[in-house]
N, C-alpha and C positions, 0 to 999 in steps of 0.2 A: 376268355378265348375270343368270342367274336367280337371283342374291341379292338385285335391286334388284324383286323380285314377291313377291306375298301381297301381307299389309299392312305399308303405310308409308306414308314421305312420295312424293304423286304427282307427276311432274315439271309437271306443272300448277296446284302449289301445295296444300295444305291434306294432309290424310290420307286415306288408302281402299285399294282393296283392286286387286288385278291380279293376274290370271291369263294365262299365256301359253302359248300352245299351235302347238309348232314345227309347221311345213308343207312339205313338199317340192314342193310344186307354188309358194311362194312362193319357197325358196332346197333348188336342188334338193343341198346338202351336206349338209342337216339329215338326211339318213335313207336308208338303201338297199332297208332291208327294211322295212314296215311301209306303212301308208295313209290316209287321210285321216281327222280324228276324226271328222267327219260334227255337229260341234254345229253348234245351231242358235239358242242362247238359254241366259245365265248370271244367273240372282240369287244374290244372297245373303242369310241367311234367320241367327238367332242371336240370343241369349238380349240382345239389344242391341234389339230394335226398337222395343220398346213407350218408349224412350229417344227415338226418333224421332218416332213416333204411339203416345202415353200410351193411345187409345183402341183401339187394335190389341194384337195379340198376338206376345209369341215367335214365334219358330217359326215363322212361317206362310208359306206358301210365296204366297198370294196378292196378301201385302204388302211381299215382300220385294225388297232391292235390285237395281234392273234395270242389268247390267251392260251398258256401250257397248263394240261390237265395234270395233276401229281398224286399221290397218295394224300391220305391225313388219317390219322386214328381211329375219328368218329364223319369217315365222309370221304369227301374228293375237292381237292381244292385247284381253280384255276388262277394264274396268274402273269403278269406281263411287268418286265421294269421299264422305265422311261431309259430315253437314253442318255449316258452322260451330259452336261454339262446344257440342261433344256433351261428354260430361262427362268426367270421367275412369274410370276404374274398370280390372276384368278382366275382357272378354266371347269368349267362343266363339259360333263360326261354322262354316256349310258353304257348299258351292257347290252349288244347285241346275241340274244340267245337264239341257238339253234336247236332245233329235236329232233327223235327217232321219225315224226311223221312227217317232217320236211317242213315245218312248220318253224318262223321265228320271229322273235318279239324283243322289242329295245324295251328295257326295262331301265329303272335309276338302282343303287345299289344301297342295300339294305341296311350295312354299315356306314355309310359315309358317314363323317362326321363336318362335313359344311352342304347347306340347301342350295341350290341353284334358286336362280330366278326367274325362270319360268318352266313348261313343261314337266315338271317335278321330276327336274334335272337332279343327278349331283354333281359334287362340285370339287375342286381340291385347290388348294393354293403352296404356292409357293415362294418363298421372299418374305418380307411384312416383319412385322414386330414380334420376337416371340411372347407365344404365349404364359403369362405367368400372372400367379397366383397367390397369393398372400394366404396362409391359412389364417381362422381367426387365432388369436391369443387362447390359449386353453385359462388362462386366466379371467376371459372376459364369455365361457362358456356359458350361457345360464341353462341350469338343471332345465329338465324337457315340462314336470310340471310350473316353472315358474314362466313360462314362455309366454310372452306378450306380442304376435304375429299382426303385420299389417297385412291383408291380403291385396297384389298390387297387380294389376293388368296392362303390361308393359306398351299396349299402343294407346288403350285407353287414357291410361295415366299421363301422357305427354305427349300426348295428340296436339296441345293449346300451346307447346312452348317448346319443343324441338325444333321447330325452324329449319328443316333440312339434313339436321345432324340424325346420327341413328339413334335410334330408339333406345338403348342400353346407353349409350353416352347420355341423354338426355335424365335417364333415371337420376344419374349422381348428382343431378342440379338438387334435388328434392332432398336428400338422405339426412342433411344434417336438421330439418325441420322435424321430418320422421322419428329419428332419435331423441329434440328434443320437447317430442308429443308425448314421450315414454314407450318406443315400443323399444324391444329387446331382438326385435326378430321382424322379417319381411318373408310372408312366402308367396313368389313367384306364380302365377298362371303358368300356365303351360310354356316351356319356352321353346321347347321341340319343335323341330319343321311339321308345315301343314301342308296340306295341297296347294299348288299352284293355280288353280282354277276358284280357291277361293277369295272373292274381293273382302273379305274380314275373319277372322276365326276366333273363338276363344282359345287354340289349341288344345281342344278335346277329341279333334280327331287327327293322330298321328301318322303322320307314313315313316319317319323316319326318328328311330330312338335314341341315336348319337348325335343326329347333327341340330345344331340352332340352328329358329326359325330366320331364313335369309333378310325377310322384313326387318329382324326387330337390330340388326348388328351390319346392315348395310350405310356404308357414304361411301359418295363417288369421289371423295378425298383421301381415302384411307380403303383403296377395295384388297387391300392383304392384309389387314388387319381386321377382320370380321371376331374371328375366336378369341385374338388380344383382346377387343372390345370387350365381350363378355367378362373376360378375366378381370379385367382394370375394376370393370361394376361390383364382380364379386368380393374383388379385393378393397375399394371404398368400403361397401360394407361391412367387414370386416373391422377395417379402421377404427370404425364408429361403434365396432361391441356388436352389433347389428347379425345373428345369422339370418343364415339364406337355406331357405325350404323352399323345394321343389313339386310343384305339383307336377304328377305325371302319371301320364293315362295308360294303363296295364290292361286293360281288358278288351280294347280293342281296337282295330288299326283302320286308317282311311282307306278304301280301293281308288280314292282316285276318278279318272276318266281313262277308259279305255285301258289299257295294261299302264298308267300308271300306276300311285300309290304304292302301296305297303310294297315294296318290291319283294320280299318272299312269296307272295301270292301267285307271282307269273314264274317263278325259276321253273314249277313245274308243267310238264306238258299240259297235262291234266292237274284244272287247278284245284279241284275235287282232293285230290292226290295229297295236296301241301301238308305237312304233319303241322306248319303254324296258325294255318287257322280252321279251325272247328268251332261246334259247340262242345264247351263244357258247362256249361250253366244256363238251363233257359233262363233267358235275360235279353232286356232291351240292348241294341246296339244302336243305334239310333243311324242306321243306313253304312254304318262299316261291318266290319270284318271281323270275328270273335276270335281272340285269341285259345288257344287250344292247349289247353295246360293237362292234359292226360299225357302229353306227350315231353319229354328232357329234353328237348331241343328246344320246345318252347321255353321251359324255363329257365334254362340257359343263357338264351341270348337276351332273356327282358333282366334277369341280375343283372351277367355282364354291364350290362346298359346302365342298370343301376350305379354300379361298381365303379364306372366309367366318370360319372358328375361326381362320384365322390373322390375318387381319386387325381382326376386332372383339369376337376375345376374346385374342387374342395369345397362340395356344397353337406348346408351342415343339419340337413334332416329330407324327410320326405313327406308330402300327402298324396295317397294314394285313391285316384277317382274310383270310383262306383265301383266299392270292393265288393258289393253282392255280387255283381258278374263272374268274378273270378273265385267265389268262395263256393264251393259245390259241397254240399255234408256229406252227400253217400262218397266222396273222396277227400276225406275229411285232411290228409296228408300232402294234397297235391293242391296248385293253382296259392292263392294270395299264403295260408298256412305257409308253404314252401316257401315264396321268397321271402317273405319275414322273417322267417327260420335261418334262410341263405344269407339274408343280410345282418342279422344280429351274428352269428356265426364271421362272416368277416369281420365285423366290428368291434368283436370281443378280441381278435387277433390284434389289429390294425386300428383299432380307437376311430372315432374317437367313443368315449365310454356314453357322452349326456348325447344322445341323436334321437331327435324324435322322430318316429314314424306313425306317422297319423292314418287314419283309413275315415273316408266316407260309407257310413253302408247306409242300410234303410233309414227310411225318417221315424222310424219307434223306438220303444225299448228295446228288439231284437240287437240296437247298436250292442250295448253292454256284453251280452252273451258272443253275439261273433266276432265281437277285439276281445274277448279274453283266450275264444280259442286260436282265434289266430296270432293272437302274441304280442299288436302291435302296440304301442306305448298310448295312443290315445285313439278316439274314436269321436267324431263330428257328431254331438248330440243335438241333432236336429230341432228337440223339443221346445228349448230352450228361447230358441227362435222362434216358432211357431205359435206359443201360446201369446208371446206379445202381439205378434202380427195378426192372430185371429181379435184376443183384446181390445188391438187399440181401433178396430175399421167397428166395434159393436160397443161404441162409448165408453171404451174402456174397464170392462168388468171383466174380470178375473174369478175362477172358481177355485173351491178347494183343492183342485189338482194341481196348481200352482206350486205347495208346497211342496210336493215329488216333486216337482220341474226341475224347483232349487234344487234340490238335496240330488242333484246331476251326478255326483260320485258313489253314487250307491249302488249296488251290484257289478260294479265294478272292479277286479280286482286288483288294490292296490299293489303297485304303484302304478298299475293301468289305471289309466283315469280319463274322464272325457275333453274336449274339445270344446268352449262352448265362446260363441257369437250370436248378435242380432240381426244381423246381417250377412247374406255374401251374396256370390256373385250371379247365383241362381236365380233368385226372386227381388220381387219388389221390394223397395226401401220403405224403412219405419216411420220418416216423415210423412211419405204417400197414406199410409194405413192411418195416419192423423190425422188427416186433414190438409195434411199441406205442409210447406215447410215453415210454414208460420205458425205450425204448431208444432214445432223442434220441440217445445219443453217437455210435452205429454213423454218424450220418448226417454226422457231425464231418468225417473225410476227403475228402468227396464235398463240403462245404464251403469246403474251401481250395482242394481244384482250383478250384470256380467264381471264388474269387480270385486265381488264380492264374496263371487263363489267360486268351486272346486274346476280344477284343469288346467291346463292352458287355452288363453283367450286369443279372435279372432275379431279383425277388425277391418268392414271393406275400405279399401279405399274411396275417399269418398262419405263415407258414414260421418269422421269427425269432423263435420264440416257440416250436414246435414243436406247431401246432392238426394233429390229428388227425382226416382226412376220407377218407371212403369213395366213389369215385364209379368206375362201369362204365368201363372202357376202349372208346376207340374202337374198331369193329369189330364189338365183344360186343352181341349183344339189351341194346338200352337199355329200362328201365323210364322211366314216363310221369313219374316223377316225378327224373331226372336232372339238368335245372335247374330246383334249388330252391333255400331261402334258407340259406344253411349261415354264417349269424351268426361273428363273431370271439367267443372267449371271452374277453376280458379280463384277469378272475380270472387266467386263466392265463399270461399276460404277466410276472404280478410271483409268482408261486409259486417253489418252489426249482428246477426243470425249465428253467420258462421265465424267470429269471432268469439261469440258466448261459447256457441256447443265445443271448438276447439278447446276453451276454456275447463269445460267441464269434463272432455274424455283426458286432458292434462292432468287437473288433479287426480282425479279415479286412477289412472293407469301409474302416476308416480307414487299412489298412497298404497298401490299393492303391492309395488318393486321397495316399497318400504317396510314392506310387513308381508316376507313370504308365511307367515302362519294362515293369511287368506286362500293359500292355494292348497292347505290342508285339504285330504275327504275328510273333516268332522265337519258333522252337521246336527244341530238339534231343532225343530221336533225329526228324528229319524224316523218315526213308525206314526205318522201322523192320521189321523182319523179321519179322513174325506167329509163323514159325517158333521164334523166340528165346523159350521161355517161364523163361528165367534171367538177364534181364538180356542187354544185346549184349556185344560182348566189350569196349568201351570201360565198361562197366558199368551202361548207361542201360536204360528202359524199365522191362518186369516183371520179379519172380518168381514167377510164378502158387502155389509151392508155400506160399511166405513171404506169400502177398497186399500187395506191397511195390513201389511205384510210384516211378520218380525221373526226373527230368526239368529240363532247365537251360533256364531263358528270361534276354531280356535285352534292352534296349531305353535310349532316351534316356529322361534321369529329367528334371525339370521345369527344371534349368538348363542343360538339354543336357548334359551330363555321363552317361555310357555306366553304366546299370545292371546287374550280373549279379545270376542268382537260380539256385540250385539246390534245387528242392522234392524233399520226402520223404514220401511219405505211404502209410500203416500203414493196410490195410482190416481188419487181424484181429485176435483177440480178444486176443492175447497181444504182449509187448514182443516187437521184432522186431531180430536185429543184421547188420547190414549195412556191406559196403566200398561207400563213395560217391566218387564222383569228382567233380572239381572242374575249371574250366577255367583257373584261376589257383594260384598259392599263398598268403600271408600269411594276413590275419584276414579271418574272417566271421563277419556276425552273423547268430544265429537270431531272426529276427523277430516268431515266434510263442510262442518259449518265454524269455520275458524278458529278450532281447537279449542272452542270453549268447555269446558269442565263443569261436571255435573258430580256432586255428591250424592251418593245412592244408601241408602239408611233401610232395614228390612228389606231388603233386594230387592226393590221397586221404587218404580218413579208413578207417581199418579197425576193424570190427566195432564199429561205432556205435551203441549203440541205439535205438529208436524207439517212444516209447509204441504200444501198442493204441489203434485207432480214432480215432488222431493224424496227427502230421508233424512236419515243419521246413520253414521256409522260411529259407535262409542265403542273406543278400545282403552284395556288396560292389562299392564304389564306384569304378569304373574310375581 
């Protein structure tokens, strides 16, 4: 519903503009908590008038478009068409609102589906290239747990080499590298508009849920084709087998400066009043606006919204930020539960079938438990990350808890399964926790696990190259300047450093798209003994003294045909020898060290060694 508002075509023919404003005294589902908006009167006012009356002015609120008040179902909707035959161009606009107390406020509109460029305008075009879309190939779908994600921050990432071009055009110079790094998947930062007032954003805090951010899809050579932009990007991608995950922020909206932002915030006189933002969850907002999911209007328009990039830009999964905000237990039904629910629900209709929806929640095990009630196909297991990054800044020693790290698919209910990276775009990088990026290799082992093990994986950009970045942890006094613009360095992509590490997240990431049995949940030792810090007595798990990790997975490979894997992996600084156990005998091959083959006789190998800040990974084919 609230995709077919702002501007577009009106169901009365021609082009203009709508606004809708849910009512509970018309459909009393729309809202439990909140009250009536009290308007009384909507023009529209924008850099477009003087296109109208050549003899008038922008801006002016005295000439501007008088929006008709109509009925609608669940509300009251205003509207106004342009008039025949207006020109083409790109113009910004607001809504001038009026109220019962005489009181009125230029707001942007909540549906737009293009950002102004300044004043956290919006904006509408007309002329330009249409927008279009290539879906991927359902042939080139890959299942949700074989997903190999590069996580990509669309200013940061081509800051060094856009040269003027927009930001989303600049993306496609990169993809066919991306691709042939191994990943299967890219998922986007935020691409949503942000405030206009901000000089950098990560786009976690939204004002507006339809339209791209005007930064990332502006040139002054192409200003009608901002939306084709986006399209062309999605669709390279595409091209290359590559889906596009969307990160996108549900929980809570930017206010802005002044009655900018979130523009549902100001429709109401009283902004107290708005059924869209409340609290449903104490929870951080981090200075916006909590979205308010006791109420169907809110859930409403944050689907629709959903519905929206999957239908008219064909994006081909979601991650969903800081699901704890929106997951409330004593409403165990309503808020993230619900749109998961709304969105599998469409998708079982409408396809496509493999769509990941990922959730961020806590950094604990509480992930497992709230992705299974909420539904959604994976869950960002924090830990995973974590205990390297605590490891490697304390000379890299690893405790018996390591083995639950791995064994990441457990409590999990299959085919929910976790998420797992060593990286993202929250905290500091693994080089940093090393020592430096001259100690890229310590971070080698901590790199096969993530190949190694259950989920789909995540990879920042930036990581396979080994960029070195410094940012406060969660929890810690954040300085004001936290999210800022932290550029990829290039240069350092094709250096001697960042040529090895490339090197190495290649192989790892092609040897798992070669053997989806690695994305299996089996795991052994599953019920591992914390107590054990030498290995169990079958020979599995740690040796905290040897810093010496082993572990057998195994899974259907891509003909059905039954995979085994036995990894090895070396946290310390020195060659390490060890008796490995095996659950078969005859030949295995090490996957990672040039396929050389090992005959295993009594299912064991004794005193083996193990490069320093290496492994093995020996498979063999049931």
């Amino acid at each position: 519903m609230y995709e077919g508002f702002g501007f577009g075509d009106l169901p009365s023919g021609g082009k203009g503009f709508q606004l809708f404003i849910p009512d509970n005294t018309v459909d009393a589902a729309q809202y439990a908590r909140g009250g009536p908006s009290k308007v009384t009167g909507v023009k529209v006012v924008g850099d477009f008038q003087t296109k109208i009356n050549p003899a008038g002015a922008n801006w002016d609120e005295a000439t501007g478009l008088v929006m008709n008040l109509s009925a609608h179902p669940n509300g009251f909707l205003f509207s106004v068409a342009l008039p025949a035959g207006f020109p083409d161009g790109y113009y910004q606009y607001k809504y001038v609102v009026s109220f019962h107390n005489g009181s009125v406020r230029w707001i942007g509109d909540p549906c737009a589906k293009h950002g102004g460029d300044l004043d956290d305008n919006a904006a509408f075009v007309l002329g330009g290239n249409p927008v279009t879309v290539t879906p991927l190939d359902p042939a080139k779908r890959t299942p949700v747990r074989e997903v190999i994600a590069y996580e990509l921050m669309i200013d940061d990432f081509t800051k060094e080499f856009r040269n003027g071009r927009a930001a989303v055009d600049a993306v496609v110079d990169k993809l066919d590298e991306i691709k042939a790094m191994g990943f299967n998947a890219i998922e986007f930062m935020p691409w949503t508009a942000w405030p206009d007032s901000d000089n950098f954003s990560w786009g976690y805090d939204p004002i507006s849920y339809f339209a791209v951010e005007n930064d990332y899809t502006s040139d002054p050579a192409g200003p009608l084709d901002k939306l084709a932009r986006l399209g062309r990007l999605i669709s390279e991608c595409h091209a290359r087998g590559l889906m596009v995950i969307l990160d996108v922020v549900l929980q809570h909206a930017s206010p802005g400066i002044g009655t900018r932002g979130f523009a549902y915030n100001w429709l109401w006189q009283d902004a107290v009043d708005c059924p869209f933002v409340g609290t449903f969850v104490n929870a951080e907002t981090f200075g916006s606006l909590p979205l308010d999911y006791h109420n169907k209007c809110t859930l409403q328009f944050i689907v629709d919204a959903c519905v929206y990039w999957i239908e008219r830009f064909k994006v081909d999964g979601f991650r969903f930020d800081q699901v704890s905000g929106f997951n409330n237990p004593d409403f165990p039904a309503q808020g993230a539960p619900a749109i998961v629910g709304a969105l599998k629900s469409y998708l079982a209709t409408n396809g496509p079938a493999e769509f990941p929806l990922i959730l961020e929640d806590t950094f604990d095990f509480n992930v497992m438990k709230d992705t299974n009630h909420i539904g959604a196909s994976n869950g960002w297991f924090d830990m995973f990350r974590s205990r390297p990054f605590d490891a490697l800044a304390f000379n890299n020693r690893l405790g018996t808890d390591y083995v639950r790290v791995l064994n990441c698919a457990r409590d999990f209910n299959f085919p929910i399964g976790p998420t797992i990276y060593i990286e993202n775009h929250d905290h500091a990088t693994l080089p940093l926790r090393a020592g430096g990026r001259g100690q890229w290799f310590r971070t080698q082992p901590y790199a096969i696990a993530l190949a190694t093990c259950s989920g789909n994986l995540l990879v920042r950009n930036g990581q396979e190259f080994g960029q070195v970045e410094f940012m406060v942890e969660p929890g810690q006094p954040e300085p004001p300047n936290r999210v800022q613009s932290r550029p990829l360095r290039w240069n350092e992509s094709s250096d001697t450093i960042g040529t090895a590490l490339k090197g190495v997240y290649a192989q790892l990431l092609h040897m798992r798209t070669a053997h989806p049995g690695l994305c299996s949940p089996n795991f052994y030792p599953n019920d591992y003994d914390q107590q054990w810090s030498h290995f169990s007595p079958e020979g599995y798990g740690i040796d905290v003294d040897k810093q010496v990790v082993i572990y057998h997975r195994w899974g259907d490979g891509a003909d059905g045909t039954l995979e085994r894997f036995i990894v090895v992996l070396n946290f310390s600084g020195a060659t390490q020898f060890v008796d490995i156990p095996f659950p078969t005998n005859g030949i295995w091959t090490d996957l990672i060290n040039g396929n050389t083959q090992v005959q295993v006789n009594g299912f064991r190998m004794f005193n083996f060694g193990v490069n320093s800040n290496w492994g093995c990974v020996f498979f063999q084919k049931a």
